[in-house]
C-alpha positions in Angstrom: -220.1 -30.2 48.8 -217.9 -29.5 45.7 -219.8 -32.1 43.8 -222.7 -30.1 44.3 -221.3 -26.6 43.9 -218.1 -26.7 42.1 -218.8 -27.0 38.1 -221.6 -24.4 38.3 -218.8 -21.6 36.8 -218.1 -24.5 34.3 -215.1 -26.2 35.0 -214.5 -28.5 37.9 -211.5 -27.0 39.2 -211.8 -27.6 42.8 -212.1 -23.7 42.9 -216.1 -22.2 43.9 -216.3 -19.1 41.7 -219.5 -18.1 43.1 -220.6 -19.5 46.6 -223.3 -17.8 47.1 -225.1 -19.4 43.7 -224.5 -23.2 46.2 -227.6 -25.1 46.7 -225.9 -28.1 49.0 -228.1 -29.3 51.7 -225.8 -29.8 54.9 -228.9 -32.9 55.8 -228.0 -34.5 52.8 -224.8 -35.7 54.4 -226.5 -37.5 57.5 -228.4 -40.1 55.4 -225.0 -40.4 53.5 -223.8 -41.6 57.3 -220.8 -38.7 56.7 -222.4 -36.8 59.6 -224.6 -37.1 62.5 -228.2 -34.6 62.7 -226.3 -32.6 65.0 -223.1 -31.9 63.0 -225.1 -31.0 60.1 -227.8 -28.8 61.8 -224.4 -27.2 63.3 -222.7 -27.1 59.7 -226.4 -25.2 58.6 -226.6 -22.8 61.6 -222.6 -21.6 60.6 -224.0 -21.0 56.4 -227.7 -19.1 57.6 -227.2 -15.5 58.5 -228.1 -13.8 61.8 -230.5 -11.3 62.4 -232.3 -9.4 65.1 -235.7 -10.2 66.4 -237.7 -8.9 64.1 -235.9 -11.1 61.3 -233.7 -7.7 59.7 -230.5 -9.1 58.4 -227.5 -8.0 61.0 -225.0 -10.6 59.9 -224.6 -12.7 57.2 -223.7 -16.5 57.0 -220.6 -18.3 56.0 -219.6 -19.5 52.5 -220.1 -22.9 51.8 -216.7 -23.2 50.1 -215.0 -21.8 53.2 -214.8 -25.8 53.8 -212.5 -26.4 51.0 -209.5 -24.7 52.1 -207.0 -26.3 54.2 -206.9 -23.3 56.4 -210.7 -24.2 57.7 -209.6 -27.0 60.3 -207.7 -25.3 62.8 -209.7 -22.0 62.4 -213.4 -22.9 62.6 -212.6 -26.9 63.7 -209.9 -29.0 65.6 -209.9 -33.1 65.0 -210.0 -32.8 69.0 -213.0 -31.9 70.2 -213.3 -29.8 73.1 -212.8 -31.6 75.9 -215.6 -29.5 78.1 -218.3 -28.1 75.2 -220.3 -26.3 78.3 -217.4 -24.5 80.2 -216.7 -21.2 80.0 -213.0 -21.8 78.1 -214.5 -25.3 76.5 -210.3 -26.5 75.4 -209.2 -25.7 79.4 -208.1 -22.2 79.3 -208.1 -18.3 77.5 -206.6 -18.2 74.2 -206.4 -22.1 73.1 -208.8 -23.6 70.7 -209.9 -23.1 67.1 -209.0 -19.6 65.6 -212.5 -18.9 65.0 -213.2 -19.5 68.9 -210.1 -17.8 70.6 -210.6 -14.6 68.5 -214.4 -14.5 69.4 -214.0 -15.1 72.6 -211.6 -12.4 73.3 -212.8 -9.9 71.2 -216.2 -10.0 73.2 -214.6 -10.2 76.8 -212.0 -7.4 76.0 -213.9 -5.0 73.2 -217.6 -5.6 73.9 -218.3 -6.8 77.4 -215.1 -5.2 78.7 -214.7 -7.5 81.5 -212.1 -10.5 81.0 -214.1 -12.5 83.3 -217.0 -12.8 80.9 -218.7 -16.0 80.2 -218.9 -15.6 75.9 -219.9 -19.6 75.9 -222.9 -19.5 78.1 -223.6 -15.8 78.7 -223.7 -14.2 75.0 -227.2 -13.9 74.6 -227.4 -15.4 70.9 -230.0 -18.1 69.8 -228.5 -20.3 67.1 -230.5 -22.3 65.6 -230.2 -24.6 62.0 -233.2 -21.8 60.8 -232.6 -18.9 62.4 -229.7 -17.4 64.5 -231.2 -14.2 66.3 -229.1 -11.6 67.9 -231.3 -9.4 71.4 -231.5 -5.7 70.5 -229.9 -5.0 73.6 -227.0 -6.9 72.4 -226.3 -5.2 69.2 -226.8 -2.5 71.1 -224.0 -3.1 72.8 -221.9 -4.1 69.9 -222.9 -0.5 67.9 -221.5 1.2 71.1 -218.4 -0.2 71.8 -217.1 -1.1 68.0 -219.3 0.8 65.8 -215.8 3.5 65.5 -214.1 0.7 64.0 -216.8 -0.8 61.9 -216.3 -0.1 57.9 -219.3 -1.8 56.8 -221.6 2.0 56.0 -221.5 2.8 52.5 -222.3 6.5 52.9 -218.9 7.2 55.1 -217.1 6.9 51.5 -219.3 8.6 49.2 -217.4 11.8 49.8 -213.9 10.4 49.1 -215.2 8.5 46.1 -217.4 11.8 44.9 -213.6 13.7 45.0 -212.7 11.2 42.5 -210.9 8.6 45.1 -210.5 5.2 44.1 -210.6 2.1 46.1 -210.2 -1.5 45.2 -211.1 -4.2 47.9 -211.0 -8.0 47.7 -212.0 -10.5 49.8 -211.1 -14.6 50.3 -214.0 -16.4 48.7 -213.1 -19.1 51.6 -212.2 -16.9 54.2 -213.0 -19.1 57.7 -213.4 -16.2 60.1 -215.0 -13.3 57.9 -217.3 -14.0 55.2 -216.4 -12.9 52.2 -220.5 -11.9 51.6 -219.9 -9.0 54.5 -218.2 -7.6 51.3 -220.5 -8.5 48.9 -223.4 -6.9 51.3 -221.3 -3.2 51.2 -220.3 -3.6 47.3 -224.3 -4.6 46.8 -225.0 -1.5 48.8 -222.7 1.0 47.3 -223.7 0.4 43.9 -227.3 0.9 44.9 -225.9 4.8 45.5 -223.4 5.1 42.9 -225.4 4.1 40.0 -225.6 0.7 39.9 -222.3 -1.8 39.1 -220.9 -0.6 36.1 -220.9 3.1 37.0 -219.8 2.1 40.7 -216.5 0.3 39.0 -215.6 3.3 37.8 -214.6 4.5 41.3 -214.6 1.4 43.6 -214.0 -2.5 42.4 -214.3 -5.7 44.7 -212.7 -9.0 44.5 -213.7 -12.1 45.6 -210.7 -14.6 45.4 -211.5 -18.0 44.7 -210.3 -20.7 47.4 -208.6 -17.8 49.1 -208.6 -17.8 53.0 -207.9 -15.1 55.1 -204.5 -13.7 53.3 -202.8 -14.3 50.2 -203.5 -17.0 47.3 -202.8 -16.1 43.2 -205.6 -16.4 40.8 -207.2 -14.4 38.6 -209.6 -12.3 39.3 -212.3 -10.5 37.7 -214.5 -7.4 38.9 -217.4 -7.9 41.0 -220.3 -9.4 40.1 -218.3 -10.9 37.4 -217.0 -14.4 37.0 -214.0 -15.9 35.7 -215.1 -17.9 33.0 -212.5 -21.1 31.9 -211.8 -20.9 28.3 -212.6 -24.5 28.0 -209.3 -25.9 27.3 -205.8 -25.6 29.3 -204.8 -26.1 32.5 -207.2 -24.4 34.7 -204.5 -23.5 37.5 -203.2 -20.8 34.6 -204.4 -17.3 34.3 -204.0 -17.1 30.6 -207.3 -19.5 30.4 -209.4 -17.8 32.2 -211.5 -14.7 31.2 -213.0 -11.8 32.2 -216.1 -10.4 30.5 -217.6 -6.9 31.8 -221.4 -8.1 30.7 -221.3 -10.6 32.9 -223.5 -10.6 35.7 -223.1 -14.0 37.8 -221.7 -13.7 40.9 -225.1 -12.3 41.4 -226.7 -15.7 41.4 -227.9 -17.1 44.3 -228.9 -21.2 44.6 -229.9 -22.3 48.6 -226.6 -21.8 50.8 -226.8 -18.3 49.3 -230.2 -17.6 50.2 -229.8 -19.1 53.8 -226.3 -16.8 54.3 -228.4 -13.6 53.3 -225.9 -13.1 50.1 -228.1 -12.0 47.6 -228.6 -8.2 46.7 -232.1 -7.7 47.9 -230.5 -8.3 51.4 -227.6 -6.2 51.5 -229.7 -3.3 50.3 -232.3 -4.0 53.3 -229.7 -3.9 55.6 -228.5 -0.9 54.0 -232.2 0.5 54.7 -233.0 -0.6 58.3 -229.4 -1.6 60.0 -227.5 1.1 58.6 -230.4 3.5 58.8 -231.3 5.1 55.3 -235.0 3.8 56.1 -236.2 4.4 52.1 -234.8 8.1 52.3 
């Protein structure tokens, strides 16, 4: 996976500036004999975003370099497999397993379903597919009622504090293993489409995406969304001082295959913008 994405920001750093611009092909690996069709339709299904029936983007996929922190076994996989994949608590009981799984799993018994008896293995009504992972409308429904107060992901609820002249700077882990770091990139995408487009909309607001960051801290440096750190070319490429920032450029915007598949590219986040979030071309 890094042999295929890592030098495309120019330097083979084992850092992925730029996920989204991936084009690794998860099948690739299963005539390699690294994994089996259905670890690597699996590994496909957890990069393609999810969307409702009618194909609108609700969701969107992981990053592809997710796998290259440390932090990714233990959160998304254990080198145990479950001992019952088809029960409802598939590692014997509430709250053990993966990070990934306990967190879903109780968030939808205790938040959405409100009902701690809830089977979230075999009763969450989500097809997941290596092509398409759909979500019912009865189902988001459900999610809009009971967690749309917390949800932060609507562009419009901070035009007002940015229009007041607030200022806001977000980041994200470019490896995060439980939220992807292109949920970020969709509301960035989105804002700027109402501010102005990027350069006026960093004005106000600036995102973040950390390299090889997880889901907390890691040091690098870090330059403005959508642009790229760009190695100097010489120097060691774990110091800042070789590493640039240049406010023309333009290519965390790039999107190669994985990027594609996870919905990460701007023409998506700004048609969720229009029939998720509900500006329908107003």
């Amino acid at each position: 996976m890094k042999a295929s994405c890592d030098a495309l920001d120019g330097v083979a750093d084992g850092l992925i500036q730029n996920p989204a611009q991936c084009s690794f092909v998860p099948s690739s690996l299963v005539r390699g004999g690294v994994l089996t069709a259905s670890q690597a339709a699996a590994l496909q299904s957890y990069i393609t975003r999810e969307t409702d029936p009618s194909g609108a983007p609700v969701n969107p996929g992981m990053p592809i370099s997710d796998l290259s922190t440390a932090g990714f076994e233990g959160f998304v996989e254990l080198s145990t497999p479950a001992p019952d994949p088809t029960a409802a608590e598939p590692w014997g009981a509430k709250g053990v397993g993966p990070g990934a799984w306990r967190s879903v799993d109780a968030t939808i018994r205790a938040l959405v379903e409100e009902n701690q008896s809830f089977d979230v293995n075999n009763d969450w009504p989500v097809t997941v597919s290596a092509t398409r992972n759909v979500i019912p409308d009865a189902t988001l429904a459900l999610l809009s009622q009971r967690t749309g107060a917390g949800d932060s992901d609507d562009p419009f609820k901070l035009a007002n504090f940015l229009n007041k002249g607030g200022k806001v700077i977000m980041y994200h882990g470019g490896s995060d293993p439980l939220d992807s770091s292109f949920q970020s990139i969709w509301f960035y995408e989105e804002l700027a489409s109402l501010h102005g487009g990027y350069r006026h909309t960093q004005d106000s607001a600036r995102l973040f995406i950390v390299p090889g960051m997880g889901h907390c801290g890691r040091t690098m440096p870090l330059c403005k969304f959508p642009e790229e750190a760009r190695y100097s070319g010489s120097g060691d490429v774990n110091l800042a001082v070789n590493w640039t920032c240049n406010p023309d450029d333009q290519r965390m915007l790039l999107v190669g295959r994985d990027g594609v598949a996870a919905g990460a590219d701007p023409a998506t986040a700004l048609e969720f913008l229009y029939e998720a979030i509900g500006l329908n071309g107003q």
